[in-house]
N, CA, C and O atoms as a GROMACS GRO file, in nm:
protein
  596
    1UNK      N    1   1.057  -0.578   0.615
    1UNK     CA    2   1.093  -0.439   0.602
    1UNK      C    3   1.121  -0.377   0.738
    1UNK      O    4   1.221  -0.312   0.768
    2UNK      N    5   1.045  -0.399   0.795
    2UNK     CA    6   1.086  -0.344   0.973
    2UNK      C    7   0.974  -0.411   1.104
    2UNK      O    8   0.914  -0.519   1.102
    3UNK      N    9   0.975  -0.337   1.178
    3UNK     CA   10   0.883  -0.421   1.309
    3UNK      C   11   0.929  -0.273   1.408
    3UNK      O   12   1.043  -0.229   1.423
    4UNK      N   13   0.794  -0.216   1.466
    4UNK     CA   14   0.772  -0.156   1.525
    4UNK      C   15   0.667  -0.201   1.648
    4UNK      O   16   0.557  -0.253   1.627
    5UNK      N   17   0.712  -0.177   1.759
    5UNK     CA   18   0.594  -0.184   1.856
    5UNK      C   19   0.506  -0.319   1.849
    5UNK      O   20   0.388  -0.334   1.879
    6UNK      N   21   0.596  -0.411   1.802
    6UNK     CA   22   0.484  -0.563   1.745
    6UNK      C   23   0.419  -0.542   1.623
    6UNK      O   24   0.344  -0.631   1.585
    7UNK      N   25   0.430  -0.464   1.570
    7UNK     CA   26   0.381  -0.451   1.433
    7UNK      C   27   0.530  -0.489   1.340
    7UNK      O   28   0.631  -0.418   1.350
    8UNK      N   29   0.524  -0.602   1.257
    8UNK     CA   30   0.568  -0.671   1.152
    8UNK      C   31   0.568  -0.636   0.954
    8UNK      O   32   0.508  -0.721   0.888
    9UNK      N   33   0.621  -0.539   0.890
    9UNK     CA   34   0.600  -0.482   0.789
    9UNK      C   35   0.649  -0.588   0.684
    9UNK      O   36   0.767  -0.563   0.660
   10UNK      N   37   0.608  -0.688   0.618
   10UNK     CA   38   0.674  -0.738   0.493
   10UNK      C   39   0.595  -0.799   0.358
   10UNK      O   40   0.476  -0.790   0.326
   11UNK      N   41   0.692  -0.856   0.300
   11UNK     CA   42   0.665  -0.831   0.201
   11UNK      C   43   0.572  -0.965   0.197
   11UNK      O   44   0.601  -1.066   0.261
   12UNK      N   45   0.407  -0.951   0.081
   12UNK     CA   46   0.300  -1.027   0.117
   12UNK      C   47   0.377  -1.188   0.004
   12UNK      O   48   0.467  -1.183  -0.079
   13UNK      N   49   0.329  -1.260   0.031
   13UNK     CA   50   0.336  -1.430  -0.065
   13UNK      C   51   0.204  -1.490  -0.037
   13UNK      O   52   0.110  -1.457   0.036
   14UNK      N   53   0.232  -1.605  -0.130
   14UNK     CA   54   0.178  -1.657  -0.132
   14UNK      C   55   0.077  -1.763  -0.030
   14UNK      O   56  -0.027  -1.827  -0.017
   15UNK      N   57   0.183  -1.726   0.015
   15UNK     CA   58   0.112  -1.820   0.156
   15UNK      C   59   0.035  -1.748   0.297
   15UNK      O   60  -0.012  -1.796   0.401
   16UNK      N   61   0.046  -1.632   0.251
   16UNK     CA   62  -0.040  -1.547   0.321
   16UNK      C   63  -0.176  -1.504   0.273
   16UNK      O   64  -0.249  -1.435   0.344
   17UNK      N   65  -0.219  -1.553   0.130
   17UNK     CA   66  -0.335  -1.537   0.072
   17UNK      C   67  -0.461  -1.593   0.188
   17UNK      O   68  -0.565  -1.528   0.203
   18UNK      N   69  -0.441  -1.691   0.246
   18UNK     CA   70  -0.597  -1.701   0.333
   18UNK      C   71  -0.596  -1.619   0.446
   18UNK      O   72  -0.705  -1.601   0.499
   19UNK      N   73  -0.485  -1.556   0.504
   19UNK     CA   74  -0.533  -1.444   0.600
   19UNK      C   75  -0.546  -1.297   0.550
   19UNK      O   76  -0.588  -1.204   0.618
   20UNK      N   77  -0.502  -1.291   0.414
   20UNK     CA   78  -0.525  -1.140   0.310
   20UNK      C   79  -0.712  -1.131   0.266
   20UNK      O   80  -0.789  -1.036   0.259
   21UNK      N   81  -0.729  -1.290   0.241
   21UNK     CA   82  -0.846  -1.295   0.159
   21UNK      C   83  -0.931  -1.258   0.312
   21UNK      O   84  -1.044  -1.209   0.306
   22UNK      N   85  -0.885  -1.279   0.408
   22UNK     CA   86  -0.992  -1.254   0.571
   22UNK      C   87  -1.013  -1.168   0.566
   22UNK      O   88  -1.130  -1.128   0.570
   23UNK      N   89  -0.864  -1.058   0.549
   23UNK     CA   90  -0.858  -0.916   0.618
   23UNK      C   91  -0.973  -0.856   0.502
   23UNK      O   92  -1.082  -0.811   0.537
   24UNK      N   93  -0.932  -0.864   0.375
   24UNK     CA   94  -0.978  -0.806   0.263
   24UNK      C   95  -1.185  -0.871   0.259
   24UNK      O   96  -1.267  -0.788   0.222
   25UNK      N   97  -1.214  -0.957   0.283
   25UNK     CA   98  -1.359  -0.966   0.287
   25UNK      C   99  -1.439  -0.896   0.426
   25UNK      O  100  -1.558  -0.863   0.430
   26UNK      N  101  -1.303  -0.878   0.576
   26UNK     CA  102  -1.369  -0.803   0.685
   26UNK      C  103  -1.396  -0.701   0.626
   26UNK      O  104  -1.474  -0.626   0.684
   27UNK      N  105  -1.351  -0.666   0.508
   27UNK     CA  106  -1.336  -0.492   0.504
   27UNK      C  107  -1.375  -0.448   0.344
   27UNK      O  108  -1.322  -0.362   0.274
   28UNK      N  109  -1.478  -0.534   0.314
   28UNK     CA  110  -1.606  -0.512   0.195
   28UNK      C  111  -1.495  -0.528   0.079
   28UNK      O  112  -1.462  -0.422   0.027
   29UNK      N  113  -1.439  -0.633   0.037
   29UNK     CA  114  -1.352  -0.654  -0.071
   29UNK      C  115  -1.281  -0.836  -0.088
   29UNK      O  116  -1.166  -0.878  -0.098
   30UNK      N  117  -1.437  -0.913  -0.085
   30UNK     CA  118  -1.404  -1.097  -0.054
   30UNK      C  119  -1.366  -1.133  -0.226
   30UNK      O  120  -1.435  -1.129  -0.328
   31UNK      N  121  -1.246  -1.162  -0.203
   31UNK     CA  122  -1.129  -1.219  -0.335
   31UNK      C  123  -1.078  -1.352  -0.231
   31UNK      O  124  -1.019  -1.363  -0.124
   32UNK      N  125  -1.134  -1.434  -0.325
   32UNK     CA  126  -1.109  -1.575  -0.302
   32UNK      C  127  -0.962  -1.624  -0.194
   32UNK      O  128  -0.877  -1.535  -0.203
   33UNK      N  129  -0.933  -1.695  -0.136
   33UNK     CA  130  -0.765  -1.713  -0.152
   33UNK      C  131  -0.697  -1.710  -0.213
   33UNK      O  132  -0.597  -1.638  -0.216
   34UNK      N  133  -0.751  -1.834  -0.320
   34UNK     CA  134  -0.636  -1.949  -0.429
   34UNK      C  135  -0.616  -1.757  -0.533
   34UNK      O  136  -0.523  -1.676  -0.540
   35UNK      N  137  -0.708  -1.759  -0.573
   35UNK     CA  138  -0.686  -1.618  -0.637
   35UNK      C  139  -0.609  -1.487  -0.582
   35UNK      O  140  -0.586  -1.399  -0.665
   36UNK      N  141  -0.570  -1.469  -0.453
   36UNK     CA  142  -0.519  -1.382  -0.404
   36UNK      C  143  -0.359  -1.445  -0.415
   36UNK      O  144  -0.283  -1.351  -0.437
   37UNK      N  145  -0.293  -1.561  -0.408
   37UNK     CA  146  -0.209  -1.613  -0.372
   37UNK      C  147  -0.179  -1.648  -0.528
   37UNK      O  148  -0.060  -1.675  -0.544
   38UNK      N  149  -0.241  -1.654  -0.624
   38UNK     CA  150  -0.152  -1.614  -0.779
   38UNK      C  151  -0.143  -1.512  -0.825
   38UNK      O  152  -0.069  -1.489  -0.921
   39UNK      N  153  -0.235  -1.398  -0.749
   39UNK     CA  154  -0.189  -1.253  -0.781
   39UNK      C  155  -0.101  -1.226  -0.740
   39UNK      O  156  -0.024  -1.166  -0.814
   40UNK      N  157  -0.060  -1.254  -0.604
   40UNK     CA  158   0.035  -1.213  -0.486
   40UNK      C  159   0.185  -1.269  -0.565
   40UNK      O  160   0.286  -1.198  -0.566
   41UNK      N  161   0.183  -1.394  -0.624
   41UNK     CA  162   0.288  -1.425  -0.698
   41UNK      C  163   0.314  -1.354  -0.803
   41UNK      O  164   0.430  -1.313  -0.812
   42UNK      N  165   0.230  -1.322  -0.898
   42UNK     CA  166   0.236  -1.232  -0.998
   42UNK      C  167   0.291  -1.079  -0.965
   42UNK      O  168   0.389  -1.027  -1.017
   43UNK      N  169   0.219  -1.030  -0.884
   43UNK     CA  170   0.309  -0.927  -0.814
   43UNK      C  171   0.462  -0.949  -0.815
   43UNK      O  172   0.533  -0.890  -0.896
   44UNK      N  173   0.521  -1.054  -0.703
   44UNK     CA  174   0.624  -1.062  -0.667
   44UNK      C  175   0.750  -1.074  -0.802
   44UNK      O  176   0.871  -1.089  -0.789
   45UNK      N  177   0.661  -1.060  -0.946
   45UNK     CA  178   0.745  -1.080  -1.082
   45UNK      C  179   0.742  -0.996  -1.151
   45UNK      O  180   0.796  -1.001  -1.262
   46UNK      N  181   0.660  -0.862  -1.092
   46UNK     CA  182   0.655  -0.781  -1.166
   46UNK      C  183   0.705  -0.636  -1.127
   46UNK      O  184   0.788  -0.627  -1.037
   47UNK      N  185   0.654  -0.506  -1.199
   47UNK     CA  186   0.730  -0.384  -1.128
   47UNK      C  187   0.629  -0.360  -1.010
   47UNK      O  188   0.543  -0.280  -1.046
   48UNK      N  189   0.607  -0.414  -0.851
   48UNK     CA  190   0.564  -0.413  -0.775
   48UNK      C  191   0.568  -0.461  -0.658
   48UNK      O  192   0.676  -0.506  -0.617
   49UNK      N  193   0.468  -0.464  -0.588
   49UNK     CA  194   0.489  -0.501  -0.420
   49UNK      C  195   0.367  -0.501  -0.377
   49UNK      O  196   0.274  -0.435  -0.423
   50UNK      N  197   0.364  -0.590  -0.268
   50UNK     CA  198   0.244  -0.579  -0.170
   50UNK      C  199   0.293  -0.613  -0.040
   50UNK      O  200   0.340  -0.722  -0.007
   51UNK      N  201   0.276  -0.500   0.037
   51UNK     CA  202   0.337  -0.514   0.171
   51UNK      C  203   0.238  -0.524   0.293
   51UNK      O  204   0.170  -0.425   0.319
   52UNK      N  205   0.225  -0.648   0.376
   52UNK     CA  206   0.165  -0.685   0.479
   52UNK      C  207   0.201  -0.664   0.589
   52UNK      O  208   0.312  -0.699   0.630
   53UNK      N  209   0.087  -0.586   0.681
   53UNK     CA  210   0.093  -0.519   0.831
   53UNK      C  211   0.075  -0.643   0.935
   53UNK      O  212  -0.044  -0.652   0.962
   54UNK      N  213   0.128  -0.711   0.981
   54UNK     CA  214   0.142  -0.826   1.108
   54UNK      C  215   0.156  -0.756   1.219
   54UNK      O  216   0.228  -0.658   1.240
   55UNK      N  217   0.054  -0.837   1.318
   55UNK     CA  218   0.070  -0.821   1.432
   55UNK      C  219   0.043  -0.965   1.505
   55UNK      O  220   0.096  -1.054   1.438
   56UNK      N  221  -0.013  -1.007   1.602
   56UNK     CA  222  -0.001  -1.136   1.609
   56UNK      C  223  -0.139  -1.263   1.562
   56UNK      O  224  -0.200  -1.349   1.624
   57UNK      N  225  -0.140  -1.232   1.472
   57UNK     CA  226  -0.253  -1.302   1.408
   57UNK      C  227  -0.252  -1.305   1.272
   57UNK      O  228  -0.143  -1.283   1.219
   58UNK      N  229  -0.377  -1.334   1.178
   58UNK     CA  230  -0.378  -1.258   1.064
   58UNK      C  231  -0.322  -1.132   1.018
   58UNK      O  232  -0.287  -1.044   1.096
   59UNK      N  233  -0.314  -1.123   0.879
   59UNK     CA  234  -0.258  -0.929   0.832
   59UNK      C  235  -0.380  -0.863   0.914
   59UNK      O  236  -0.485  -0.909   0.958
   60UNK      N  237  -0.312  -0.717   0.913
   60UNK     CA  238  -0.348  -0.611   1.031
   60UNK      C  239  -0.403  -0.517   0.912
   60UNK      O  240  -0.477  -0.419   0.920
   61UNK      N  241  -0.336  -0.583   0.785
   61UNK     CA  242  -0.316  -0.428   0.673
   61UNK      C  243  -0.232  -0.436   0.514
   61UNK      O  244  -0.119  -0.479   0.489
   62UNK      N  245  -0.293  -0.403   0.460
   62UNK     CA  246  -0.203  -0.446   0.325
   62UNK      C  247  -0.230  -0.346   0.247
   62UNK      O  248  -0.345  -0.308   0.223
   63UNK      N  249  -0.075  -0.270   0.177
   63UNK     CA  250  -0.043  -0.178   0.043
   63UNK      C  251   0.026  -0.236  -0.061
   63UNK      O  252   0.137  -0.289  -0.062
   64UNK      N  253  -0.067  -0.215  -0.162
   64UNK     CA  254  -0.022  -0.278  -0.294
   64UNK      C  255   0.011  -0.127  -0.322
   64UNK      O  256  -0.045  -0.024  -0.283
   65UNK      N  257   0.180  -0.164  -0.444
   65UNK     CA  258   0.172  -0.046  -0.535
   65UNK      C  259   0.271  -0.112  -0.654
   65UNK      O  260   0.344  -0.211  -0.666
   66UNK      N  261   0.225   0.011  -0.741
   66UNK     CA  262   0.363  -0.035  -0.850
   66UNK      C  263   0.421   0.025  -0.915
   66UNK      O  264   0.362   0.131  -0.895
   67UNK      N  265   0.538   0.062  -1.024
   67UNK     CA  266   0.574   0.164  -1.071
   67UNK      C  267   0.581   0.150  -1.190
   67UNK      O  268   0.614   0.036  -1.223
   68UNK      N  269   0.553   0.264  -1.320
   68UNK     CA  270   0.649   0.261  -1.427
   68UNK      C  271   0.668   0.383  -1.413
   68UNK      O  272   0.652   0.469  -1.326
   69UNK      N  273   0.734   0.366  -1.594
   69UNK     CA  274   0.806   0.479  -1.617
   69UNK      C  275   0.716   0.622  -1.669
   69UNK      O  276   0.623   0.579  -1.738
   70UNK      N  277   0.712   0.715  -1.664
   70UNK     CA  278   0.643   0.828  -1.736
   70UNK      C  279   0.701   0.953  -1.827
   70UNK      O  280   0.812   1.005  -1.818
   71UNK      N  281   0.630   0.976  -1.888
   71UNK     CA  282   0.720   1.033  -2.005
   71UNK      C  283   0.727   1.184  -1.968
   71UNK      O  284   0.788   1.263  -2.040
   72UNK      N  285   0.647   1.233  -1.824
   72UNK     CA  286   0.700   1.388  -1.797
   72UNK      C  287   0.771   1.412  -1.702
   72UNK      O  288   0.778   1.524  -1.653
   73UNK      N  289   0.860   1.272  -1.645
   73UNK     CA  290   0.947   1.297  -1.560
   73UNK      C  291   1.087   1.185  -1.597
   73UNK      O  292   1.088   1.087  -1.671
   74UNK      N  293   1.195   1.244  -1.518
   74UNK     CA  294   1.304   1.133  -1.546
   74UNK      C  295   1.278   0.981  -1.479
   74UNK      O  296   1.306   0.875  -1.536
   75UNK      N  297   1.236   0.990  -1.389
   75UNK     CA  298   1.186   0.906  -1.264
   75UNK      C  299   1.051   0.810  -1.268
   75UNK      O  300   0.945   0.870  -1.288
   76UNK      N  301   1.045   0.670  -1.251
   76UNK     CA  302   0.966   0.572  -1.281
   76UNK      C  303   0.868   0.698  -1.129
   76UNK      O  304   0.914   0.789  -1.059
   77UNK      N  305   0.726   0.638  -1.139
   77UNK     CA  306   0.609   0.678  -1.101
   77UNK      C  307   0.570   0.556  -1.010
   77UNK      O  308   0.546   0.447  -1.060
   78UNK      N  309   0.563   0.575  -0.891
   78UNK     CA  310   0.483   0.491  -0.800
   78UNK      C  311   0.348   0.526  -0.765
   78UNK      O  312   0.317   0.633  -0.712
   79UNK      N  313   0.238   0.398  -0.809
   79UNK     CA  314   0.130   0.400  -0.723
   79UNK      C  315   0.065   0.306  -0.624
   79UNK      O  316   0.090   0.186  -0.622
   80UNK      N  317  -0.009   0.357  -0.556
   80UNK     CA  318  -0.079   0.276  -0.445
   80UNK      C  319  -0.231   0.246  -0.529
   80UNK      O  320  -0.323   0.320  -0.562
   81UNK      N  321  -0.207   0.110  -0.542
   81UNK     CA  322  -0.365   0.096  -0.591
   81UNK      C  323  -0.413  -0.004  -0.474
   81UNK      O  324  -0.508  -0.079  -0.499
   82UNK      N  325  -0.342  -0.009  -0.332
   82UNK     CA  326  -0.458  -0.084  -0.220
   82UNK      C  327  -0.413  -0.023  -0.100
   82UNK      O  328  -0.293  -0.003  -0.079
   83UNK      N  329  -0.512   0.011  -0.012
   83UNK     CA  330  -0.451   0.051   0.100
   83UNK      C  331  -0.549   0.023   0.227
   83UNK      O  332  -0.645   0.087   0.269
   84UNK      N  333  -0.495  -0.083   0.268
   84UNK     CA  334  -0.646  -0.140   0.324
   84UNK      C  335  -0.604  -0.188   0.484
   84UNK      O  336  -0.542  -0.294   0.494
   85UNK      N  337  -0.642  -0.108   0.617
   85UNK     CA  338  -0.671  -0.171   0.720
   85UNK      C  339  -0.785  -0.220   0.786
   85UNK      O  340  -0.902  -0.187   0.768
   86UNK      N  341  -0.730  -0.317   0.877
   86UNK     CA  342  -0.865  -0.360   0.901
   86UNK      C  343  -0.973  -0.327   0.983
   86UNK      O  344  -0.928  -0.286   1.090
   87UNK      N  345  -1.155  -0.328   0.983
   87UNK     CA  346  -1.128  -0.215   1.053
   87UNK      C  347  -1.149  -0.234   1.184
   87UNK      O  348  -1.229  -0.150   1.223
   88UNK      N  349  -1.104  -0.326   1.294
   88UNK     CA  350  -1.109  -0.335   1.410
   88UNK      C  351  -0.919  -0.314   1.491
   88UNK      O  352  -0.864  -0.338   1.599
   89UNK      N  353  -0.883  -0.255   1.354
   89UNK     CA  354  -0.732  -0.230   1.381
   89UNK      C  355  -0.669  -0.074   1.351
   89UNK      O  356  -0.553  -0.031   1.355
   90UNK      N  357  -0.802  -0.007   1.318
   90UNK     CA  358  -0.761   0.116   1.231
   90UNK      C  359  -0.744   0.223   1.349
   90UNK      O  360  -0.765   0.185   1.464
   91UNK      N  361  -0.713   0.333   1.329
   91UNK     CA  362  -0.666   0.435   1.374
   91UNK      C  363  -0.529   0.395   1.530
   91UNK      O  364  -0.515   0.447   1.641
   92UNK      N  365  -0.469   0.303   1.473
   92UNK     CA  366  -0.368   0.306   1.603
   92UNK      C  367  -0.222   0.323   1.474
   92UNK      O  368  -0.117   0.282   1.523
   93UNK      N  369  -0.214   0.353   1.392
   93UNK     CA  370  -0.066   0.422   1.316
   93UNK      C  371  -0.004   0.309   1.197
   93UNK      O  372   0.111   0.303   1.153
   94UNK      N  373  -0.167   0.193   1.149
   94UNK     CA  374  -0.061   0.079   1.069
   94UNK      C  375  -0.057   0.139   0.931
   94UNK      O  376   0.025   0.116   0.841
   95UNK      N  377  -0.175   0.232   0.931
   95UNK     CA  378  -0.189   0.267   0.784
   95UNK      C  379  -0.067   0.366   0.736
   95UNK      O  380  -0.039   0.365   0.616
   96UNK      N  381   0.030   0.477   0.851
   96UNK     CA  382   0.102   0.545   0.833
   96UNK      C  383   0.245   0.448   0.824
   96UNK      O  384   0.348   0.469   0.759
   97UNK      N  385   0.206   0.317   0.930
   97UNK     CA  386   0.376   0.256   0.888
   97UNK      C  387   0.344   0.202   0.753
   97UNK      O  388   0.431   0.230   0.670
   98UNK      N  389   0.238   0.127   0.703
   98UNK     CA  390   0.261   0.088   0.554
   98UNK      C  391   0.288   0.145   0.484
   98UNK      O  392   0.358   0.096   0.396
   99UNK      N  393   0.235   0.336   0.472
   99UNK     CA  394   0.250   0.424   0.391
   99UNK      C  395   0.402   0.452   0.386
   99UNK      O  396   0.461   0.467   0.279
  100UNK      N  397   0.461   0.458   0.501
  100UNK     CA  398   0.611   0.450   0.529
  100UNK      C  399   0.702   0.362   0.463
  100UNK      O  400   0.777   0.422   0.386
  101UNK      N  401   0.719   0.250   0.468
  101UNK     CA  402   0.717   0.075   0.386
  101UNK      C  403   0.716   0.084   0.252
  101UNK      O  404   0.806   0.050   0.175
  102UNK      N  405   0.542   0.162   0.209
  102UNK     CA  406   0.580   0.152   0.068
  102UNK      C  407   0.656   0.273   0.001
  102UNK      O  408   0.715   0.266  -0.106
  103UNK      N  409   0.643   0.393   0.088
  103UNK     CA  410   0.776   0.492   0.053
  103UNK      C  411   0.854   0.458  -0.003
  103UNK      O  412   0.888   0.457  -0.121
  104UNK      N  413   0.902   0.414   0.116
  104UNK     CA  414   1.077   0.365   0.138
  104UNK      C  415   1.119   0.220  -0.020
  104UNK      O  416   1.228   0.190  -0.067
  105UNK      N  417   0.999   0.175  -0.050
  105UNK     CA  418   0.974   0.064  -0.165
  105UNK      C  419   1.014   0.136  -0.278
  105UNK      O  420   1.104   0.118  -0.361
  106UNK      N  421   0.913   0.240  -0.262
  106UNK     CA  422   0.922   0.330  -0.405
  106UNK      C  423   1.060   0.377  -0.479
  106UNK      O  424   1.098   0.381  -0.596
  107UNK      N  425   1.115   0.410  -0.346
  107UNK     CA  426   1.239   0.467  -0.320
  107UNK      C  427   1.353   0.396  -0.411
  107UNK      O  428   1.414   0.431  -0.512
  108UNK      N  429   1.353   0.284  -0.330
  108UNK     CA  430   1.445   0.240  -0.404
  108UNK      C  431   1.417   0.140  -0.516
  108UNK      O  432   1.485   0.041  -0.543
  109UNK      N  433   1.312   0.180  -0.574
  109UNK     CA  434   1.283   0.126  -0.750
  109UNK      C  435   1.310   0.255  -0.843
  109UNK      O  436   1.283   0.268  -0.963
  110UNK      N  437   1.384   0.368  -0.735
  110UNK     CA  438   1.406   0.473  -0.804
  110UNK      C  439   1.274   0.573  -0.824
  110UNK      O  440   1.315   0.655  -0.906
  111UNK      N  441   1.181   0.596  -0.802
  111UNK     CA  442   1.084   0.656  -0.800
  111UNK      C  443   1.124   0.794  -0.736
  111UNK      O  444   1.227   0.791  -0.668
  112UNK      N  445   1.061   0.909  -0.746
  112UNK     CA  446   1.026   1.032  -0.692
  112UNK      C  447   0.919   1.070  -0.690
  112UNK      O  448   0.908   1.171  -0.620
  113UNK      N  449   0.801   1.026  -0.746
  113UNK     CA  450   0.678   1.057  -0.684
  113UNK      C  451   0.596   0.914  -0.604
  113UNK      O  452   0.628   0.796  -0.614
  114UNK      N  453   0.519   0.956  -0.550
  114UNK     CA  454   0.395   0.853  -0.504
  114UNK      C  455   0.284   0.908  -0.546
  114UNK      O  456   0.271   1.030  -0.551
  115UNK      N  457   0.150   0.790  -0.595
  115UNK     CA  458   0.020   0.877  -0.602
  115UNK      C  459  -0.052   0.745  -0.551
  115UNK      O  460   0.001   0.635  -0.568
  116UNK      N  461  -0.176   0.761  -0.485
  116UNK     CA  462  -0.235   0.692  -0.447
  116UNK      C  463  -0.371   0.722  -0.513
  116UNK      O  464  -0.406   0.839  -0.525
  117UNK      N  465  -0.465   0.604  -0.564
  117UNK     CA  466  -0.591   0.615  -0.593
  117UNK      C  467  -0.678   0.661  -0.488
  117UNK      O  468  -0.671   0.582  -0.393
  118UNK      N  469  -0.754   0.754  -0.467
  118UNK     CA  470  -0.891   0.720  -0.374
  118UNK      C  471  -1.043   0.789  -0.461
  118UNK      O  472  -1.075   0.892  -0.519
  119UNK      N  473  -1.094   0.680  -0.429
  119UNK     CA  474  -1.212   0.785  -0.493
  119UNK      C  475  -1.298   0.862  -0.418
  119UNK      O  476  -1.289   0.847  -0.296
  120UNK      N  477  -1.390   0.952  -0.464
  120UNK     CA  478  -1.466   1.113  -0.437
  120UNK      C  479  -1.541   1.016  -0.316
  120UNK      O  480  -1.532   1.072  -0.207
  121UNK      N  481  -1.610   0.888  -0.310
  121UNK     CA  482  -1.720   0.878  -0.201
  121UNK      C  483  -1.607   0.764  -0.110
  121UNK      O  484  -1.661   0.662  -0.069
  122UNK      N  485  -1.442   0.784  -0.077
  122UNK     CA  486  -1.388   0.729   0.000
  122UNK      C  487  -1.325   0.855   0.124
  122UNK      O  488  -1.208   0.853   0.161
  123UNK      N  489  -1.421   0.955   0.173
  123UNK     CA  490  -1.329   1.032   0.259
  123UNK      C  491  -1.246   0.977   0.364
  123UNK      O  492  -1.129   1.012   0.377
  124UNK      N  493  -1.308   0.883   0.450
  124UNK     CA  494  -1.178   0.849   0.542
  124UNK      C  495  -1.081   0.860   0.489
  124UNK      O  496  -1.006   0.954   0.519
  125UNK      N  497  -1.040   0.757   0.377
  125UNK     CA  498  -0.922   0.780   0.299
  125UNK      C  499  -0.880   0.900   0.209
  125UNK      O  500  -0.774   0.879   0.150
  126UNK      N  501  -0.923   0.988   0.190
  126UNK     CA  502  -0.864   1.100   0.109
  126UNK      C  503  -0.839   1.206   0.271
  126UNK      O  504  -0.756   1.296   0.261
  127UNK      N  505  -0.889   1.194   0.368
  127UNK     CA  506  -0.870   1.300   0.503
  127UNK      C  507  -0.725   1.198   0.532
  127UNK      O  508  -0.624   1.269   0.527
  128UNK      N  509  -0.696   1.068   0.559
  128UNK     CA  510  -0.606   1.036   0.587
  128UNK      C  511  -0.504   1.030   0.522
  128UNK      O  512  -0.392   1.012   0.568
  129UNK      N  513  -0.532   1.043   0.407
  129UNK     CA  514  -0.390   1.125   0.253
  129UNK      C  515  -0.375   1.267   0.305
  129UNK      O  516  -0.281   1.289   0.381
  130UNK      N  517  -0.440   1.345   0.280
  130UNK     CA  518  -0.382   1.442   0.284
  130UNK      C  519  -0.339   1.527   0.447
  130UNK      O  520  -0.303   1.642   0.471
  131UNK      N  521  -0.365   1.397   0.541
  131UNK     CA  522  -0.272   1.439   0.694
  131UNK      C  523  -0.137   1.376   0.715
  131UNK      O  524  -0.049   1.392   0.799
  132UNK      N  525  -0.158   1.266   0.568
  132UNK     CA  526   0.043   1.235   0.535
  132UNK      C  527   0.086   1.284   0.454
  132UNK      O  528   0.197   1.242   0.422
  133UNK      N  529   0.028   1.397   0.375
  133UNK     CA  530   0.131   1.515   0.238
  133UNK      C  531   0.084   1.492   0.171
  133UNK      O  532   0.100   1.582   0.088
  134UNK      N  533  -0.020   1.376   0.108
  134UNK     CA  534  -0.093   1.387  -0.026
  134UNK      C  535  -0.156   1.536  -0.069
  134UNK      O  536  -0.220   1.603   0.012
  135UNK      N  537  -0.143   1.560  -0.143
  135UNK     CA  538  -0.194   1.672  -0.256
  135UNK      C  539  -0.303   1.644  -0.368
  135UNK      O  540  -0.254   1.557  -0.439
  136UNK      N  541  -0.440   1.682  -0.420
  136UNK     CA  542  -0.488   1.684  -0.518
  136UNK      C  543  -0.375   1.681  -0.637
  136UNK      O  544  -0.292   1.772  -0.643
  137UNK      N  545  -0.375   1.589  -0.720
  137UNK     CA  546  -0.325   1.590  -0.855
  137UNK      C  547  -0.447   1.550  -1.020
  137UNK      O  548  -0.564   1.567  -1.052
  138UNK      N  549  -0.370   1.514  -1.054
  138UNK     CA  550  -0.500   1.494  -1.214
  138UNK      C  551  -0.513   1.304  -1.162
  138UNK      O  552  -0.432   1.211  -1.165
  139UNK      N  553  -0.655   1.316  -1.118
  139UNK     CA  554  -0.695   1.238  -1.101
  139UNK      C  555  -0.686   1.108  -0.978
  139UNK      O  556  -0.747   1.001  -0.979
  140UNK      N  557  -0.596   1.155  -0.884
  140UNK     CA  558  -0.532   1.099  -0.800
  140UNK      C  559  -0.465   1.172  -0.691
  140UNK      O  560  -0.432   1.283  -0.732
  141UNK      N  561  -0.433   1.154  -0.570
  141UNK     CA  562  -0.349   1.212  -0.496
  141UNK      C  563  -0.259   1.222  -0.524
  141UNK      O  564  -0.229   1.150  -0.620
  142UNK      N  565  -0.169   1.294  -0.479
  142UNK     CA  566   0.036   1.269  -0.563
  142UNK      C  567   0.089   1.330  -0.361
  142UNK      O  568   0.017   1.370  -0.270
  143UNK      N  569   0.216   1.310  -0.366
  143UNK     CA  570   0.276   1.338  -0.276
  143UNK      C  571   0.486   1.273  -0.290
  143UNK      O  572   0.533   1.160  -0.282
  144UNK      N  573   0.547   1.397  -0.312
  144UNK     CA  574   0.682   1.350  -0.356
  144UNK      C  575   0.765   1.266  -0.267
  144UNK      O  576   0.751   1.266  -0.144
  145UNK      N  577   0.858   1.189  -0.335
  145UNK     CA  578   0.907   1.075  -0.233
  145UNK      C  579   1.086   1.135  -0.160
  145UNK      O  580   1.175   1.088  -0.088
  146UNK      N  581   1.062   1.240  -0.223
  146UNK     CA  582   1.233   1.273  -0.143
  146UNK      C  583   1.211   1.464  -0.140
  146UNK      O  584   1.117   1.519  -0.196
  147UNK      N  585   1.289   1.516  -0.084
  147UNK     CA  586   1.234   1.640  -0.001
  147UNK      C  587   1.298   1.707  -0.115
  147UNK      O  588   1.383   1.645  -0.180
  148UNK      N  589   1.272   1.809  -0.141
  148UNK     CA  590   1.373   1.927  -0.271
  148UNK      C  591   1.392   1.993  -0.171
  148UNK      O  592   1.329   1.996  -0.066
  149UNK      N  593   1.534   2.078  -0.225
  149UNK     CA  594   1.609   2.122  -0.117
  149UNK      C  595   1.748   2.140  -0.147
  149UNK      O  596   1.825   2.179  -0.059
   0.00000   0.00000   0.00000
């Protein structure tokens, strides 16, 4: 998807499952490999994505999301159900380029909204939603994917 500053944005496979399953057990969430790397395929077949933050090592960072359709808008619905850096990598801007990445994803699966899960006892993550446009919605953050205007 892009490369900024040595940071590497793409799209996750299968063969990246034993450095996902690293990042994801540094950071209180240990899912096997072999199991990460048939989800990661399953993803890649379905209405979704999982996009991996590289820098020169293992992932730095990984956003899962996916879309359907909803019946109170014209426009399929994107969500973020992972948003995970790591945390000896956090606060230098990977979590805003993934958020960027999976935008730009949403985008063109046709989407106009984004919502991201966080729950009530995750503040880092709900302070760092709503300093990229997230909004309280029913049950989730929401934040629109193209400007009205």
């Amino acid at each position: 998807m892009g490369n900024r500053y040595g940071l590497e944005i793409r799209t996750a496979t299968a063969a990246d499952a034993a450095g996902l399953a690293e990042l994801m057990g540094a950071s209180g969430h240990p899912v096997p490999a072999h199991a990460l790397a048939e989800r990661l395929d399953a993803m890649r077949y379905g209405h979704g994505t999982a996009l991996l933050a590289l820098e020169w090592g293992p992932p730095s960072g990984i956003v899962a999301l996916h879309w359907y359709p909803d019946l109170k808008q014209a426009s399929p619905v994107a969500q973020v159900t992972m948003l995970l850096v790591g945390p000896e990598e956090r606060r230098r801007g990977i979590g805003r380029q993934l958020l960027k990445a999976a935008s730009q994803a949403a985008r063109m699966a046709g989407c106009a909204t984004l919502q991201l899960l966080a729950e009530a006892d995750q503040p880092d993550l709900r302070a760092f939603c709503a300093a990229t446009g997230f909004s309280e919605g029913a049950g989730c953050l929401v934040r629109p994917l193209r400007k009205k205007g």
